[in-house]
N, C-alpha and C positions, 0 to 999 in steps of 0.2 A: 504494500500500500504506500501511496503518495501524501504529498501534503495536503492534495486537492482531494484525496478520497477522506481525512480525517474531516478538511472543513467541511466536507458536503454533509458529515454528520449533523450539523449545526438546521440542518433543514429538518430532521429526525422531531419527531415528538417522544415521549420518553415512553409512552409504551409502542412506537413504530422501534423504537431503537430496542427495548427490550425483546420482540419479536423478529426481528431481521438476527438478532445478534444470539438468540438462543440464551437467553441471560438465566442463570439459575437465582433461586431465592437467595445461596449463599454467596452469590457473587453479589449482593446489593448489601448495601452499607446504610443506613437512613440515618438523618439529625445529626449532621457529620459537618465540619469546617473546613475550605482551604482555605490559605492563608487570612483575606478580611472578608472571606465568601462563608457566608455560614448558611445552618437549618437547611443543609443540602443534602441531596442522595447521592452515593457515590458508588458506583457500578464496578466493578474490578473487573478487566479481560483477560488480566494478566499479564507475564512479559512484561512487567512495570506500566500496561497503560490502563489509566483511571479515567473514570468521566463522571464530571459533577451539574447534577439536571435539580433546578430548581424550579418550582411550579410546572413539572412538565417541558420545561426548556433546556437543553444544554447548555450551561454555560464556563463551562473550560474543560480543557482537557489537558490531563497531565501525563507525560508517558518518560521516564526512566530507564528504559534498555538498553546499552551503551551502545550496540549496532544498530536501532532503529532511531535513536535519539543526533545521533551521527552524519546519520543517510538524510532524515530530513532536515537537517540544519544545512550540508553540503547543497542538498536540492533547495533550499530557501537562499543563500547564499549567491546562487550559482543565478536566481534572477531577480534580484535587486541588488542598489548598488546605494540605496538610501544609507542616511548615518542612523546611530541609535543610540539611546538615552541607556548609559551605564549605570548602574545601580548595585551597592551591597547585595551578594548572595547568599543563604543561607547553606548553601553545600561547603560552602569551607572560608576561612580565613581569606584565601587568596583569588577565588571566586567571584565573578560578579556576573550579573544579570543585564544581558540586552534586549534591552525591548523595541519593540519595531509594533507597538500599539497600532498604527494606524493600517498594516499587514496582521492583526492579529496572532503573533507568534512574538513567544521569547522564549529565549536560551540562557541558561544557566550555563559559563567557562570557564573551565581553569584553562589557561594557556590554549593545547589544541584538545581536551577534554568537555567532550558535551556531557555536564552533570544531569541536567532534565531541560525536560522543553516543556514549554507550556502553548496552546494553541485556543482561540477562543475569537468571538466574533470580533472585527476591526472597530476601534473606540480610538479616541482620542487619548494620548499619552498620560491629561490630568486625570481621564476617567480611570487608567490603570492602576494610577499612582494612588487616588482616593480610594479606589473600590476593590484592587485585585491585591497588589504589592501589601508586602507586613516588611517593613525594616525589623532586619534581622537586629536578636541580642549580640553585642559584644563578642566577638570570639575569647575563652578566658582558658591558657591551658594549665 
């Protein structure tokens, strides 16, 4: 799968998505939070990728498998050439978050390490920054 087959999820209503996707009861998560996104349901597919649908709606999606997390960062990379708004990462000290808000997609880096990618409807970078982003604690070792 591509980055244009995860976004076309976003068209998905959450019982078309539970239906398409064969979702068992213990793959659903309910009254669950990412990061400032709360009172969500969070669907597990496994392979590190999560999808969190509120009221019926997807509204992000998280997916950590270091060979899928890679491949679509490469393929996102590879067609735009916009800058992006760096941000403290919660995957490590040395880590930071680019976001490219208005493409709907952000990567978690270490150097050439894709930690997660997050992918979710195109918003405006404030709206990430108020609604999605949790500035991480302190790294304290």
């Amino acid at each position: 799968m591509g980055l244009n087959d995860y976004q076309d999820y976003f068209t998905l209503s959450y019982d078309q998505f539970i239906t398409e996707n064969d979702v068992q009861s213990s793959q659903i998560h309910k009254d669950v939070s990412y990061e400032k996104i709360t009172s969500v349901t969070r669907v597990s597919l496994g392979d590190g990728k999560n999808f969190y649908f509120k009221e019926g709606k997807l509204k992000l999606i998280y997916i950590s498998r270091d060979t899928l997390t890679k491949k679509l960062w490469n393929e996102f990379k590879s067609i735009t050439n916009t800058s992006e708004k760096r941000v403290r990462s919660r995957a490590g000290k040395t880590a930071n978050q680019l976001i490219f808000a208005a493409h709907g997609i952000t990567a978690s880096v270490t150097k050439d390490e894709v930690n997660f990618i997050e992918i979710y409807p195109p918003c405006s970078l404030e709206y990430y920054l108020e609604n999605i982003y949790k500035e991480p604690r302190p790294f304290i070792r």
